[in-house]
ChimeraX commands (.cxc) that place a marker at each C-alpha (Angstrom):
marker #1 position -85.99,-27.32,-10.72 radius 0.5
marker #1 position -89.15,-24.77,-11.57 radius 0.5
marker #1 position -89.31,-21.93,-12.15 radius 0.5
marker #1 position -89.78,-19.83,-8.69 radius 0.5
marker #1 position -92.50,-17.56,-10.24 radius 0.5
marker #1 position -94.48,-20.05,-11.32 radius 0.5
marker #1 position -94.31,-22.16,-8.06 radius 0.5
marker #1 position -95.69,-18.90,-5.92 radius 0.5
marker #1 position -98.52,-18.24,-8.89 radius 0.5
marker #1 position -100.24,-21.91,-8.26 radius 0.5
marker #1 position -99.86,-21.55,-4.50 radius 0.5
marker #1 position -101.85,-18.03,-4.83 radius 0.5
marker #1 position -104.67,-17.63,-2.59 radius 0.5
marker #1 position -108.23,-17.69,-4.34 radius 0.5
marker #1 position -108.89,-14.55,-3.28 radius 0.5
marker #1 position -105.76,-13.36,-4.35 radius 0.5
marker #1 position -105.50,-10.89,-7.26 radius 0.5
marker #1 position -103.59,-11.53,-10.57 radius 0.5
marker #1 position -101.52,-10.18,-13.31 radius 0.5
marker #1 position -102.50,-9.90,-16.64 radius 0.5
marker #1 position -100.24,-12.81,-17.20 radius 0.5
marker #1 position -101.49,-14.81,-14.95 radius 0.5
marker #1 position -104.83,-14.31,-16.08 radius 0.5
marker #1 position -103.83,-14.59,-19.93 radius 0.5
marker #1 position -102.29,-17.88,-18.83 radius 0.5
marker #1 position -105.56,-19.62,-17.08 radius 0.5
marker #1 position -107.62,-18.73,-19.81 radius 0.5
marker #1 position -105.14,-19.49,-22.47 radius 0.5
marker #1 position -105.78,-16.18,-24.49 radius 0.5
marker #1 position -103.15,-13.60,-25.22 radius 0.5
marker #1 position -102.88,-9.88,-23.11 radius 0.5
marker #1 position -103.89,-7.85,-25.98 radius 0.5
marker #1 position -106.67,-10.44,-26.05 radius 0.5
marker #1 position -107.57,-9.33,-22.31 radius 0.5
marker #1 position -106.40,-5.39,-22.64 radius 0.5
marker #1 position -109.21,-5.97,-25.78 radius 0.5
marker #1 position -111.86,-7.13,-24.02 radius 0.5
marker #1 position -111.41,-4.56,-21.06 radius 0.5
marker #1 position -112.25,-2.10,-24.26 radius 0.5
marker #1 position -115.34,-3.74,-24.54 radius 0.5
marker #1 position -116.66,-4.72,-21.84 radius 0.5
marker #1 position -117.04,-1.79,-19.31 radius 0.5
marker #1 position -117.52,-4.71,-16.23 radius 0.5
marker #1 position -114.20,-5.71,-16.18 radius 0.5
marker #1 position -112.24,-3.32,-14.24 radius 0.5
marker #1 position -109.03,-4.25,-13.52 radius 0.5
marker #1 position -107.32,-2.31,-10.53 radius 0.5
marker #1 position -104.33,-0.56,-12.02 radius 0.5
marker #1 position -101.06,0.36,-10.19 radius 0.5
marker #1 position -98.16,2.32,-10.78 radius 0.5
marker #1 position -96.70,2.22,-14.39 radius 0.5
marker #1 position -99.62,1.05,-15.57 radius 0.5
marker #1 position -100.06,-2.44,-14.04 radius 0.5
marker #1 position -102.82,-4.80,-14.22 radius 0.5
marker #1 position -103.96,-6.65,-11.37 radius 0.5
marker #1 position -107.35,-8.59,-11.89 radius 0.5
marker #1 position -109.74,-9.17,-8.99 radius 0.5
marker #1 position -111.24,-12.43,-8.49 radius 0.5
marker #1 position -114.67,-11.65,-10.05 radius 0.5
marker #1 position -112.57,-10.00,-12.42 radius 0.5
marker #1 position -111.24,-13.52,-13.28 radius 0.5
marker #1 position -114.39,-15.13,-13.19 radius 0.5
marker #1 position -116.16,-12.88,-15.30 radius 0.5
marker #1 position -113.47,-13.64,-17.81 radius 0.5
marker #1 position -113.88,-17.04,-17.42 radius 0.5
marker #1 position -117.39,-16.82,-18.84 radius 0.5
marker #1 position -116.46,-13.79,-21.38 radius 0.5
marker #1 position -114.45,-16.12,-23.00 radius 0.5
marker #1 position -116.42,-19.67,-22.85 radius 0.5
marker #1 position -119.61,-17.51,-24.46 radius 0.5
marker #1 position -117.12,-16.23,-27.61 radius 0.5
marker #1 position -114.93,-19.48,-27.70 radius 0.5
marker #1 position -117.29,-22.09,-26.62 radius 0.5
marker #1 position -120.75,-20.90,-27.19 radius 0.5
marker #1 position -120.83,-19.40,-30.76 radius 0.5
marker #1 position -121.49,-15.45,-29.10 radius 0.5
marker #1 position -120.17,-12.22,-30.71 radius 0.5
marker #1 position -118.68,-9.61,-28.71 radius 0.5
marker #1 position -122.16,-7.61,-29.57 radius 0.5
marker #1 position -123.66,-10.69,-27.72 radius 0.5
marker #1 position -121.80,-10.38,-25.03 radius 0.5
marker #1 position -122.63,-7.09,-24.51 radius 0.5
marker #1 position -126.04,-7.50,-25.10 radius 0.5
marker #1 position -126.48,-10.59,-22.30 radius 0.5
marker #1 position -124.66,-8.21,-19.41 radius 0.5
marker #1 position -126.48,-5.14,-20.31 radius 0.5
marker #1 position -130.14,-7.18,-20.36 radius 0.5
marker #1 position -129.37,-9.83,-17.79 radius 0.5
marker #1 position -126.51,-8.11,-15.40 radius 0.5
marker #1 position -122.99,-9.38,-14.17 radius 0.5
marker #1 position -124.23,-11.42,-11.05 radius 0.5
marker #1 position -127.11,-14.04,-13.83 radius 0.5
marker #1 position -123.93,-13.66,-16.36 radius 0.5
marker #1 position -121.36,-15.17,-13.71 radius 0.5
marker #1 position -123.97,-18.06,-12.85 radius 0.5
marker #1 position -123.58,-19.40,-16.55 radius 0.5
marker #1 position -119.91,-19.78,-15.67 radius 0.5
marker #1 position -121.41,-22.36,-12.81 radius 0.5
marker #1 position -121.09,-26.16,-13.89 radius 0.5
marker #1 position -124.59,-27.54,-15.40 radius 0.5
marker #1 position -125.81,-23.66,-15.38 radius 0.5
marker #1 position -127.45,-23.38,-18.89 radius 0.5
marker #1 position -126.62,-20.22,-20.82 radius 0.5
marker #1 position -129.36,-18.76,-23.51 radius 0.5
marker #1 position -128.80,-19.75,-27.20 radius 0.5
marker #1 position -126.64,-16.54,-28.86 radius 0.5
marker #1 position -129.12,-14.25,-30.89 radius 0.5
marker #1 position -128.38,-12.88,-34.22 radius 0.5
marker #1 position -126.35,-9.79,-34.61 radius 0.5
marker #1 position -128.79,-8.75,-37.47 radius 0.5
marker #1 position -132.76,-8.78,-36.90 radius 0.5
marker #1 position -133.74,-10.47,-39.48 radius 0.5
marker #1 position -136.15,-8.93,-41.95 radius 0.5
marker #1 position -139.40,-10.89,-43.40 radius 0.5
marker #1 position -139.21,-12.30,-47.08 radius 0.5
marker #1 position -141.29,-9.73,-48.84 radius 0.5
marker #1 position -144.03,-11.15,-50.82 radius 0.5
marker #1 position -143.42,-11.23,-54.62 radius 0.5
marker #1 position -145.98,-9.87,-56.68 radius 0.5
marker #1 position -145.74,-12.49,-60.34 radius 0.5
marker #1 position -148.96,-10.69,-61.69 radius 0.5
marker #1 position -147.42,-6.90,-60.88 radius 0.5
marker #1 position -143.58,-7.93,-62.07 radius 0.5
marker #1 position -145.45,-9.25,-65.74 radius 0.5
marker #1 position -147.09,-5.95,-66.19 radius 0.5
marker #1 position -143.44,-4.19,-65.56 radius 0.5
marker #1 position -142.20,-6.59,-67.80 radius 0.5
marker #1 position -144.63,-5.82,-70.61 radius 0.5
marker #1 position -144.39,-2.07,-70.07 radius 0.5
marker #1 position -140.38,-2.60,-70.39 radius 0.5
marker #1 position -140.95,-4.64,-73.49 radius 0.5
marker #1 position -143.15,-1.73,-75.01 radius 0.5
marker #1 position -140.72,1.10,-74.21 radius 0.5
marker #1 position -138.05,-0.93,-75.85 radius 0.5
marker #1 position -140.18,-1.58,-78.96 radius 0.5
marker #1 position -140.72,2.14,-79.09 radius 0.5
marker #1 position -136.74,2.75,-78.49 radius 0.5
marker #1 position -136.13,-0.01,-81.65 radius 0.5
marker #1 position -138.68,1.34,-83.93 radius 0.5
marker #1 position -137.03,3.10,-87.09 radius 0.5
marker #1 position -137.29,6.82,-86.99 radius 0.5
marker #1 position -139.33,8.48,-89.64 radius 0.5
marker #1 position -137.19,10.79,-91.55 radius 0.5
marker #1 position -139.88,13.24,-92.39 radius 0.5
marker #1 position -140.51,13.62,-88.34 radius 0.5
marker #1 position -136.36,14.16,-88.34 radius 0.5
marker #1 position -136.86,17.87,-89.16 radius 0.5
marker link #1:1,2 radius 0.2
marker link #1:2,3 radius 0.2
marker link #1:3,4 radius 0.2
marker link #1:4,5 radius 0.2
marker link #1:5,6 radius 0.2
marker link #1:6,7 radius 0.2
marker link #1:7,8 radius 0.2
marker link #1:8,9 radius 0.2
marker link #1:9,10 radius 0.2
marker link #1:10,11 radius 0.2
marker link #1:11,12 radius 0.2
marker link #1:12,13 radius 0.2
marker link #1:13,14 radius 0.2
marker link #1:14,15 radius 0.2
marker link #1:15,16 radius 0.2
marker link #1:16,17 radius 0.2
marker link #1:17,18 radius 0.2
marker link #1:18,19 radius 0.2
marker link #1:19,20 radius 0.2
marker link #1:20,21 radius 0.2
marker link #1:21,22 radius 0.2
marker link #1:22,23 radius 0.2
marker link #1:23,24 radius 0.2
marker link #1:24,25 radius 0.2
marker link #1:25,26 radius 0.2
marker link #1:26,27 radius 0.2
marker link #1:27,28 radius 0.2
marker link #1:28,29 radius 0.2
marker link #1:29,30 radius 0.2
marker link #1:30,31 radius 0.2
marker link #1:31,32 radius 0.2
marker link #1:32,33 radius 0.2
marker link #1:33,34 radius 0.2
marker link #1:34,35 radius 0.2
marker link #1:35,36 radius 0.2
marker link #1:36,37 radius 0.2
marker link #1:37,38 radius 0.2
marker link #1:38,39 radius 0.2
marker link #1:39,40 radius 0.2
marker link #1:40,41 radius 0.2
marker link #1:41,42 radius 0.2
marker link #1:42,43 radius 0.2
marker link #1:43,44 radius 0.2
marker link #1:44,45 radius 0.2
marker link #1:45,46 radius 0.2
marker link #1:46,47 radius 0.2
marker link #1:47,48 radius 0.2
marker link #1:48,49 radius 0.2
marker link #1:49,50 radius 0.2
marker link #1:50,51 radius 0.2
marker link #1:51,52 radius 0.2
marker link #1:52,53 radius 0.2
marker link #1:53,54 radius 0.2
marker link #1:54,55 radius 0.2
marker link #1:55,56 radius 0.2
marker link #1:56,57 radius 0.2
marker link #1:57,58 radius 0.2
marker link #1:58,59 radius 0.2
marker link #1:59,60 radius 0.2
marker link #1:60,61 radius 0.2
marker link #1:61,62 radius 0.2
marker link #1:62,63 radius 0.2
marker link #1:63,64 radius 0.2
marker link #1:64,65 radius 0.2
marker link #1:65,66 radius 0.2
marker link #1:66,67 radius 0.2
marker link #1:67,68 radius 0.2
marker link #1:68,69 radius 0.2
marker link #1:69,70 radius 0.2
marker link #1:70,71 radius 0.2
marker link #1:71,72 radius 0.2
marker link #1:72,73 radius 0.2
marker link #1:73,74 radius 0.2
marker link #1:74,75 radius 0.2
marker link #1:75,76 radius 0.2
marker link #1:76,77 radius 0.2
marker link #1:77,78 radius 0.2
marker link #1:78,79 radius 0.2
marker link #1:79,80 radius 0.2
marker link #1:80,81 radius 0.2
marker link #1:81,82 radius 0.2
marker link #1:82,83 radius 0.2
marker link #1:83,84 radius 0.2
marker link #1:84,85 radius 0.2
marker link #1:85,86 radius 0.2
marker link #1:86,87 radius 0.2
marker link #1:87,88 radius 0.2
marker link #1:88,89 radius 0.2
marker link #1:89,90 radius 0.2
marker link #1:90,91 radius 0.2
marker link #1:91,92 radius 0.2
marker link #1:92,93 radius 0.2
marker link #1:93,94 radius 0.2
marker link #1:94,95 radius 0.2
marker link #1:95,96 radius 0.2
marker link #1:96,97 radius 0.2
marker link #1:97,98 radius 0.2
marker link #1:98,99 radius 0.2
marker link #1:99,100 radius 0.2
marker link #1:100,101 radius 0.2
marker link #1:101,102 radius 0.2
marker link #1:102,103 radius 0.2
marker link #1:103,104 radius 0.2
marker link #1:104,105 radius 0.2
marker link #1:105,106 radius 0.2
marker link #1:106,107 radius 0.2
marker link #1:107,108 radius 0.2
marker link #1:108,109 radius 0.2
marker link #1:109,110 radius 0.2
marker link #1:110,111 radius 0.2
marker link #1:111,112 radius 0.2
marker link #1:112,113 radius 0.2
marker link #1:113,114 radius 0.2
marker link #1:114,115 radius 0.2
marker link #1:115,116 radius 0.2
marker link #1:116,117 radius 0.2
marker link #1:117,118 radius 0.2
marker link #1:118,119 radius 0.2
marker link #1:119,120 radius 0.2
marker link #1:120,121 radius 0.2
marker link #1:121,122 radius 0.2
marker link #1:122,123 radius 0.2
marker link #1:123,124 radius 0.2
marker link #1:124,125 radius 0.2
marker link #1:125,126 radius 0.2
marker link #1:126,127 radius 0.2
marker link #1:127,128 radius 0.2
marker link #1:128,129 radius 0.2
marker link #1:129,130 radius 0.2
marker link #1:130,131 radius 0.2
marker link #1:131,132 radius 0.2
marker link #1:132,133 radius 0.2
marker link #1:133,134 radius 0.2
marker link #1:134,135 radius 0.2
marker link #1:135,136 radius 0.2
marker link #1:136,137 radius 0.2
marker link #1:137,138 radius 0.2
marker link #1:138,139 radius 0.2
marker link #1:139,140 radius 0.2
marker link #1:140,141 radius 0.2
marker link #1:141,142 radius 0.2
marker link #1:142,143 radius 0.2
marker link #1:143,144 radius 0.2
marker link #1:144,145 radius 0.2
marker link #1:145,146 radius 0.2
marker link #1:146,147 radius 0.2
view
């Protein structure tokens, strides 16, 4: 016989909400995973009741849904992540969790910075100047100019 529990959770309305277990559970990620991910992402906003508990909304849900496909799936950092809500907003973000719904190749964390130019001719003249100062350093010292 099953577990009564988990009978009522798959018999749960859509619309209903869920508990941070239930929600750790259909995404297959751990609660300190989700508590996490609450830190860094300001749209998820669990309501929270008495002692402290968690119960997600169904957007809430969603939204995790495509939180976690973009960082598991899709190569994104959290910084990402961020980035694609604050530029493109929770309602475009939540179509990319849609089926066939492309979602925009991950940028780079770090801008990346153009190869300078090397200069051969300048680096030989450094080169020679070195070379003369360290002549001049290897030179014996005159020991009439020791005085």
């Amino acid at each position: 016989m099953s577990d009564p529990s988990e009978h009522s959770r798959s018999e749960k309305s859509a619309d209903a909400f869920r508990t941070i277990t239930e929600v750790a559970d259909l995404l297959d990620v751990q609660q300190h995973v989700l508590r996490f991910w609450e830190t860094k992402f300001t749209q998820i906003k669990p309501m929270k009741r008495a002692g402290g508990r968690r119960y997600y909304r169904p957007e809430d849900v969603k939204l995790l849904e495509v939180i976690r496909r973009l960082l598991h799936q899709e190569g994104f950092t959290i910084r990402g992540v961020q980035k694609l809500l604050r530029e493109n907003g929770v309602k475009t973000v939540l179509d990319w969790g849609e089926d066939g719904v492309p979602v925009p190749a991950p940028e780079p964390d770090v801008p990346s910075k153009p190869t300078p130019a090397i200069d051969l001719n300048a680096l030989r003249a450094l080169r020679q100047e070195l070379q003369a100062v360290r002549d001049i350093l290897d030179a014996p010292i005159d020991p009439s100019l020791a005085e």
